[in-house]
C-alpha positions as CSV (number, residue, x, y, z in Angstrom):
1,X,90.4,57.8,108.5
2,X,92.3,60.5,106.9
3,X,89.3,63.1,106.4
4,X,88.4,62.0,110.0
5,X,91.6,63.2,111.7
6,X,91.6,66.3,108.6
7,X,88.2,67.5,110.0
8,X,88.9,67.2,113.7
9,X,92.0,69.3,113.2
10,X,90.2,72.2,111.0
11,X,87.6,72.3,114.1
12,X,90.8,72.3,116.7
13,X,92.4,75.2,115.1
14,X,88.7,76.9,114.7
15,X,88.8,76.7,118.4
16,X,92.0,78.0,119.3
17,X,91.5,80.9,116.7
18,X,88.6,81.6,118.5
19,X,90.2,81.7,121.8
20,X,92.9,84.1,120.1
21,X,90.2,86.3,119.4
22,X,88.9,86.9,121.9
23,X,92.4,87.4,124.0
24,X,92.9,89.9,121.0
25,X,89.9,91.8,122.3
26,X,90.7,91.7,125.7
27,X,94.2,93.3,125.2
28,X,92.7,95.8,122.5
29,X,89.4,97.6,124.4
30,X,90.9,97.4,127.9
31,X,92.8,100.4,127.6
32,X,89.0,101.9,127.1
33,X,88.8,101.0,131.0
34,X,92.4,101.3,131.8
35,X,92.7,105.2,130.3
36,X,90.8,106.1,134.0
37,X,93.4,105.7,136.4
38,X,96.1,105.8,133.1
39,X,95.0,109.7,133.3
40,X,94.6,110.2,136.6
41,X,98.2,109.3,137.3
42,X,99.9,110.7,134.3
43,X,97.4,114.0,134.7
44,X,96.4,114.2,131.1
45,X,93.5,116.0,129.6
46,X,91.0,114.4,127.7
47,X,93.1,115.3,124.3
48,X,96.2,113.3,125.5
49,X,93.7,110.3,126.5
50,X,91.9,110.5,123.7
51,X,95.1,110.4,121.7
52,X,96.3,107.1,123.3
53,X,93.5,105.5,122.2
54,X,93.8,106.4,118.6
55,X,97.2,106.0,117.8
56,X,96.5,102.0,118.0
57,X,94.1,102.6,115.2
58,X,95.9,104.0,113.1
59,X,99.3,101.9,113.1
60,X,96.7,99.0,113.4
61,X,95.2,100.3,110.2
62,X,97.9,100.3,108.0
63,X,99.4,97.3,109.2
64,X,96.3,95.3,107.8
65,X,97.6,96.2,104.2
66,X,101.3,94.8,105.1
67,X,100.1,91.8,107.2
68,X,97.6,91.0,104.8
69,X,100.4,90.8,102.3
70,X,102.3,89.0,104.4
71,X,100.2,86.8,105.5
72,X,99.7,85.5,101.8
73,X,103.4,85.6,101.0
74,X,104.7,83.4,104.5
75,X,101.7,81.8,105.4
76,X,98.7,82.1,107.8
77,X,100.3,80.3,110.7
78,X,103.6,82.7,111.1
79,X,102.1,85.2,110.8
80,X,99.5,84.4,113.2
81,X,102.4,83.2,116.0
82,X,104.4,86.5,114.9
83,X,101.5,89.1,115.6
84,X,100.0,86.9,119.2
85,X,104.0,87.6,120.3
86,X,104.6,90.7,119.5
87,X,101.5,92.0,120.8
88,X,102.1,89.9,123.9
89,X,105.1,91.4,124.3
90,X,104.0,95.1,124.0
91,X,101.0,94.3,126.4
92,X,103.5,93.9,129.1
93,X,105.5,97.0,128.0
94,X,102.2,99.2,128.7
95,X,102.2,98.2,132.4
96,X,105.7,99.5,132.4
97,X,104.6,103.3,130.6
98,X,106.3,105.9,132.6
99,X,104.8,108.9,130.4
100,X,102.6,110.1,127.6
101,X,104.8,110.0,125.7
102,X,106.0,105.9,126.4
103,X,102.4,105.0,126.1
104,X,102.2,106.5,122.8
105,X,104.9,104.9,121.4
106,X,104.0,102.0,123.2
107,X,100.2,101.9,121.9
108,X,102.1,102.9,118.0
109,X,104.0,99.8,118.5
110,X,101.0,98.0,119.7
111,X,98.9,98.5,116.7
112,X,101.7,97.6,114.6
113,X,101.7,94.2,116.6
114,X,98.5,93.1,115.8
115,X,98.0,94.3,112.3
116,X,98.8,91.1,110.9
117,X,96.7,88.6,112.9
118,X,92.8,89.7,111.1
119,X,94.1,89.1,107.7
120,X,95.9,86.2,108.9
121,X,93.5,84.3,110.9
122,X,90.8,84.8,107.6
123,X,93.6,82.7,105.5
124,X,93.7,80.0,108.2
125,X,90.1,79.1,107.8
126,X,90.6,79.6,104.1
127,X,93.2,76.9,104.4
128,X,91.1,74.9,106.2
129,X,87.6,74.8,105.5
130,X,85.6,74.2,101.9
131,X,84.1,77.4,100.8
132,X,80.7,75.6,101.3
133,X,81.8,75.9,105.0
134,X,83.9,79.1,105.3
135,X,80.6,81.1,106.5
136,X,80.1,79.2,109.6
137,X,83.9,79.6,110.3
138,X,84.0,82.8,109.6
139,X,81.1,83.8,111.7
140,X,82.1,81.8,114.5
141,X,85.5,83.9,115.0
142,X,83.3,87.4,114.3
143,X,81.4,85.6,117.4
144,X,84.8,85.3,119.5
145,X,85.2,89.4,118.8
146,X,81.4,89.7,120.0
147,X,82.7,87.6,123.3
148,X,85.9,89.5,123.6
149,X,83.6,93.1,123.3
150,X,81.3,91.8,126.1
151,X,83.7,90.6,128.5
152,X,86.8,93.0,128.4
153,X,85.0,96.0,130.2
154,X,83.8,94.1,133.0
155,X,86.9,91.8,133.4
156,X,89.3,95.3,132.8
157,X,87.5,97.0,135.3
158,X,87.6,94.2,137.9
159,X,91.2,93.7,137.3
160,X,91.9,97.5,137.7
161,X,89.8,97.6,140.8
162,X,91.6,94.6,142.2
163,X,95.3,95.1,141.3
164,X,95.5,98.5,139.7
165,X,96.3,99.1,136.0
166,X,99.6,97.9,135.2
167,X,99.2,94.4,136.9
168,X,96.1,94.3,134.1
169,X,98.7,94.3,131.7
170,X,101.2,92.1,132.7
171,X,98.2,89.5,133.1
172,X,97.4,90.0,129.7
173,X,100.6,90.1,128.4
174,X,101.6,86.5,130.2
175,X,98.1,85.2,128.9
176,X,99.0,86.2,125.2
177,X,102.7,84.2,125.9
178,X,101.2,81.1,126.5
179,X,98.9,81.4,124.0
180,X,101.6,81.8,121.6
181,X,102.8,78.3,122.7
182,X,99.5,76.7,122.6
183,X,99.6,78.2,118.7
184,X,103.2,76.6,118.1
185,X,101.5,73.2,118.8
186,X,98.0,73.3,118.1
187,X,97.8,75.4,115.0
188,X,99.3,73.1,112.1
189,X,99.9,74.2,108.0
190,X,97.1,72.9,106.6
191,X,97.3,73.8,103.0
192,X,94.8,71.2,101.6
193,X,92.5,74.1,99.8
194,X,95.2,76.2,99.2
195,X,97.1,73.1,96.7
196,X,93.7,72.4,95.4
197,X,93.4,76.1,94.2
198,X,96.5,76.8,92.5
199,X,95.9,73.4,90.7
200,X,92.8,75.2,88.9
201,X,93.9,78.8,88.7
202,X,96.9,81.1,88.4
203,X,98.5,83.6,91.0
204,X,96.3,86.9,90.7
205,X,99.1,89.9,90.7
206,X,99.0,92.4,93.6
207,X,97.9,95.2,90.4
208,X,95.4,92.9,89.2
209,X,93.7,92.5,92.9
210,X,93.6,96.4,93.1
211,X,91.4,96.5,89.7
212,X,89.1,94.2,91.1
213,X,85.4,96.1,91.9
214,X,85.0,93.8,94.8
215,X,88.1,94.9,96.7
216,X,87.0,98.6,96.8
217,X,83.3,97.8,97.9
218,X,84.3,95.7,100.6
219,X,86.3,97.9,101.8
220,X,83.8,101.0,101.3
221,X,80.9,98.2,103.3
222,X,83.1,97.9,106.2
223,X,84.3,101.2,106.3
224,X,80.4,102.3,106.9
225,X,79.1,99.7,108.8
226,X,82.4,100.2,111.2
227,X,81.6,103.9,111.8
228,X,78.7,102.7,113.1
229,X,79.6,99.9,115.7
230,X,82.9,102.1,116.6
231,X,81.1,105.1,116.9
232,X,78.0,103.0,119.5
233,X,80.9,101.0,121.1
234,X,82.8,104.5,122.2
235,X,79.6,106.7,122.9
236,X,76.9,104.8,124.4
237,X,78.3,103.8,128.2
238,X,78.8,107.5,128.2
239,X,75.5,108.4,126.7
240,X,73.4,105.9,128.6
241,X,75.3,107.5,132.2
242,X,75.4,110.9,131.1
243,X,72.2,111.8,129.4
244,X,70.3,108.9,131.0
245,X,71.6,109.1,133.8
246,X,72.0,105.5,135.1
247,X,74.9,104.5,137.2
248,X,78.0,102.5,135.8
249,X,76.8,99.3,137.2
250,X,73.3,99.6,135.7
251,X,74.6,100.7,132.4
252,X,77.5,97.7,132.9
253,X,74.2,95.1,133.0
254,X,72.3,96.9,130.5
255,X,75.1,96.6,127.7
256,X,75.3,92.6,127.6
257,X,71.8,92.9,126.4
258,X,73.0,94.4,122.6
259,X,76.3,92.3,123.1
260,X,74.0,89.1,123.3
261,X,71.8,90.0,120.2
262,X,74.4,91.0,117.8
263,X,76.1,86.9,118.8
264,X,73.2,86.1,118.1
265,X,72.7,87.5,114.8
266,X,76.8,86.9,113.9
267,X,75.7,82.9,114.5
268,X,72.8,82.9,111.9
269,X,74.0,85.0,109.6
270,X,77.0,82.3,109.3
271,X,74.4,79.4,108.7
272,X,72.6,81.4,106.3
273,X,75.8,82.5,104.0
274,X,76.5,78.8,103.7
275,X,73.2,77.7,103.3
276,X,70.9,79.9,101.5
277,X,72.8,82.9,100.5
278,X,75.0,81.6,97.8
279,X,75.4,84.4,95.4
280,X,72.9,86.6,97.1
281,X,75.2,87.8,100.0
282,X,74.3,91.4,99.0
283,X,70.9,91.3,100.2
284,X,71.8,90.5,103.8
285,X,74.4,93.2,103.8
286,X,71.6,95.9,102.3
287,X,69.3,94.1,105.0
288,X,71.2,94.2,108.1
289,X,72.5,98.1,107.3
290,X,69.0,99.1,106.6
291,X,67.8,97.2,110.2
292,X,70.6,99.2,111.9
293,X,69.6,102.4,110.9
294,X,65.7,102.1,111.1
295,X,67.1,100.8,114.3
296,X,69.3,104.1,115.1
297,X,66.4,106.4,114.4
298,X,63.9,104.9,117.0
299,X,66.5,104.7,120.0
300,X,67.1,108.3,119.3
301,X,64.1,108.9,119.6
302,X,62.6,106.4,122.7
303,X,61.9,108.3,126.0
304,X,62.4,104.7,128.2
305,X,65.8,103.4,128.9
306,X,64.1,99.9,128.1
307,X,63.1,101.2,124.4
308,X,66.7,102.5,123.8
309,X,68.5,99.3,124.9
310,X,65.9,97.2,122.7
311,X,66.7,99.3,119.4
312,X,70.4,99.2,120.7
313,X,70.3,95.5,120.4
314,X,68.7,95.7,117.1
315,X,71.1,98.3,115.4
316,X,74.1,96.2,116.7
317,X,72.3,93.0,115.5
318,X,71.5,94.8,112.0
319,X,75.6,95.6,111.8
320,X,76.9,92.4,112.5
321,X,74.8,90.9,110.3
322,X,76.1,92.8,107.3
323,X,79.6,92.9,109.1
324,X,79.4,89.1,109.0
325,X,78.5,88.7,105.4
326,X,81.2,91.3,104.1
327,X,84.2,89.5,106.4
328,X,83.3,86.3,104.5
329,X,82.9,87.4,101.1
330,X,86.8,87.4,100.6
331,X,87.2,84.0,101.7
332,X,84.0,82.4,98.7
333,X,85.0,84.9,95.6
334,X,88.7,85.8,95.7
335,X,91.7,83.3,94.6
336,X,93.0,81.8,97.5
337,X,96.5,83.4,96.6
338,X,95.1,87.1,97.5
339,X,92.6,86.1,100.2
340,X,95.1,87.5,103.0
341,X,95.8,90.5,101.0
342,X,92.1,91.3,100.2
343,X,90.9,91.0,103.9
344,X,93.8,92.9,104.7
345,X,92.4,95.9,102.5
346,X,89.5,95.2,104.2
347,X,90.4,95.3,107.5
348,X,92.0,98.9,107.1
349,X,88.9,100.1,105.8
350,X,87.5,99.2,109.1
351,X,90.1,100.4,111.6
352,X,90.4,103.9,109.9
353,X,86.6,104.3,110.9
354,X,87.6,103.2,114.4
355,X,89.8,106.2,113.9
356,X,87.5,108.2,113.1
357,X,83.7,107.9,114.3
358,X,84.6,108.4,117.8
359,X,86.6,111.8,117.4
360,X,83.5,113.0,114.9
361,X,80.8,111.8,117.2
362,X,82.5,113.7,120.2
363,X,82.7,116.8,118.0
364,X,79.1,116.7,116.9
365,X,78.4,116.6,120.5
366,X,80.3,119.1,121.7
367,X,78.7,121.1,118.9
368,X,75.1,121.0,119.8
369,X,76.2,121.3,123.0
370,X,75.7,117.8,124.5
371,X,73.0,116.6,122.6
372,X,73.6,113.2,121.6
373,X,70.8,113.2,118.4
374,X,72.8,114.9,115.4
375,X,75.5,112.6,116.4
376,X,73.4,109.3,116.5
377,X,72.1,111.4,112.9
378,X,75.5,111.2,111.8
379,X,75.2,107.1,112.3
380,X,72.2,106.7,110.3
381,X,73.6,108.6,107.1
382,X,76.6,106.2,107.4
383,X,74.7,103.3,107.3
384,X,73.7,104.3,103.5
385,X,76.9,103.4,102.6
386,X,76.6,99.7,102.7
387,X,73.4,100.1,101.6
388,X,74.2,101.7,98.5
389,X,77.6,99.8,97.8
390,X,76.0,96.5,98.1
391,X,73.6,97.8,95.1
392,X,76.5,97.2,93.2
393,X,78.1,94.1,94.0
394,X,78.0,90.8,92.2
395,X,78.9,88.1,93.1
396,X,77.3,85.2,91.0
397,X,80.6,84.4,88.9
398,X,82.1,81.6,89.2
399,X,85.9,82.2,91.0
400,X,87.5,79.5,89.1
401,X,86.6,81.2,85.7
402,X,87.0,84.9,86.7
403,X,88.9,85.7,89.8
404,X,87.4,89.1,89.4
405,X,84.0,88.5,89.8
């Protein structure tokens, strides 16, 4: 009876994680829709907007190193509760923004909020699933993000059209309040895996972690298969209206298509980690980073919008397929006392390419004067990264007699 009612509360707080994800996403990539009428009214130039939407990146960055610390030093579930509030709370202040300047320190603040909850949310499966089952887990919350991508444009811009920007925001930010509630009661300590580990294994320092190989290629994976899905996810309505020349609805449709296909491939690459890939997990990074840039090179190069959205699915199926593999990693080969910390490193590795890829995409664009293929160029010499990286790992060690395999 007792591993009865421990399973059915593991898949319980799978689902509300899941849920939190995807409210996470909703709150993150609406200011995408929102910065419309945000500039509109606060007359800012395409700088200033642009700004906005990278200073959350880059307090969201760091904060995956601290909250990944954190989350190993207090525990998975406060932080969790902590980040869901806070950045519940700043949601709300972002319908209040009265200038460029409020909504920078606003969107600073923001970032800051939900810098802890990634890192975080990776120790709560950690804490309650077997390794043998932490793939699955894993994949389904990279699923919820795939969910939360797909949805938030058309629900931001309905919301917007409805009742305005700022009414967005205070929906959000009441959605993310009782969330935190459902958290409180819903989302137990569980620390079943976590006694069982330090039973077999001593703490691993913070300088120890750091020496590790697999920290720093993790990190260097994610980085490259990030610049990739930030740089698509910023470029490609504008691309696909702009160059194409389709209408916002059309392209609207049109990009559920690549949302549906990289779920897809986030699902099965979960059942394959668990099941097959077992010390092999490099080979499905290498393989999903070489499908998205084969991938890249023929939607550059298709003349029908029907060709491009095909290889669009593809090379956003290829990334989360290695995206999948690299988030789980952490929680199969590191002690279970630096699991929050390593994702965390993790993390920031792929939030300073969110930083990034859009800001060089626009400026390869601007360079070759709107042309769109040295940009997508730029893309396909990223994807070598993870490529190259994943040479490199191993992974075969055993964890319980070499924490640094």
């Amino acid at each position: 009876m007792e591993r009865s009612n421990t399973s059915k509360q593991k898949y319980i707080i799978l689902g509300i994680l899941f849920l939190t994800w995807i409210v996470n996403y909703l709150d993150k990539l609406s200011m995408n829709v929102a910065i419309i009428p945000i500039a509109e009214e606060f007359s800012l130039n395409e700088t200033q907007a642009g700004l906005i939407i990278s200073v959350f990146f880059m307090s969201y960055a760091v904060m995956q190193l601290v909250g990944g610390y954190l989350s190993d030093k207090y525990g998975a579930r406060r932080m969790i509760l902590i980040s869901v509030l806070l950045w519940s709370i700043f949601t709300i202040l972002t319908g209040f923004a009265w200038s460029f300047v409020s909504l920078i320190a606003i969107r600073l603040l923001f970032g800051i909020g939900e810098g802890s909850f990634p890192a975080a949310s990776s120790l709560a499966i950690a804490d309650n699933f077997p390794k043998s089952e932490r793939g699955r887990a894993k994949s389904t919350l990279t699923a919820a993000t795939t969910i939360g991508s797909m949805i938030s444009t058309i629900v931001a811009a309905a919301l917007i059209i409805s009742i305005g920007w700022r009414n967005l925001f205070f929906i959000f930010g009441v959605l993310g309040f009782l969330l935190t509630i459902v958290l409180y009661f819903l989302l137990k300590p569980n620390t079943q895996y976590r006694e069982e580990a330090k039973s077999i294994k001593v703490k691993v320092p913070l300088k120890k972690l750091l020496k590790m190989p697999m920290l720093w290629q993790l990190m260097l994976m994610y980085f490259g298969v990030s610049i990739v899905n930030w740089g698509l996810t910023s470029w490609m309505p504008t691309y696909m209206v702009k160059a194409k020349n389709l209408d916002m609805v059309s392209m609207g449709a049109l990009a559920i298509i690549p949302a549906l296909a990289a779920l897809i491939a986030v699902v099965l690459t979960g059942w394959l980690i668990d099941k097959f890939a077992v010390g092999k997990e490099k080979y499905l990074i290498m393989f999903g980073a070489f499908i998205a840039g084969i991938s890249l090179f023929f939607m550059t190069n298709a003349s029908s919008i029907t060709m491009i959205v095909t290889f669009q699915a593809l090379t956003l199926a290829g990334c989360l397929f290695a995206t999948t593999t690299i988030l789980t990693l952490p929680l199969k080969y590191f002690s279970h006392d630096v699991i929050g910390t390593a994702t965390g490193f993790m993390y920031f590795g792929g939030q300073i390419a969110g930083a990034i890829s859009p800001s060089i995409m626009g400026y390869i664009i601007s360079l070759f004067n709107g042309s769109y293929s040295a940009a997508f160029l730029f893309l396909m010499v990223m994807v070598i990264i993870p490529i190259l990286t994943a040479t490199t790992l191993r992974t075969k060690t055993s964890i319980t007699t070499n924490p640094t395999a």
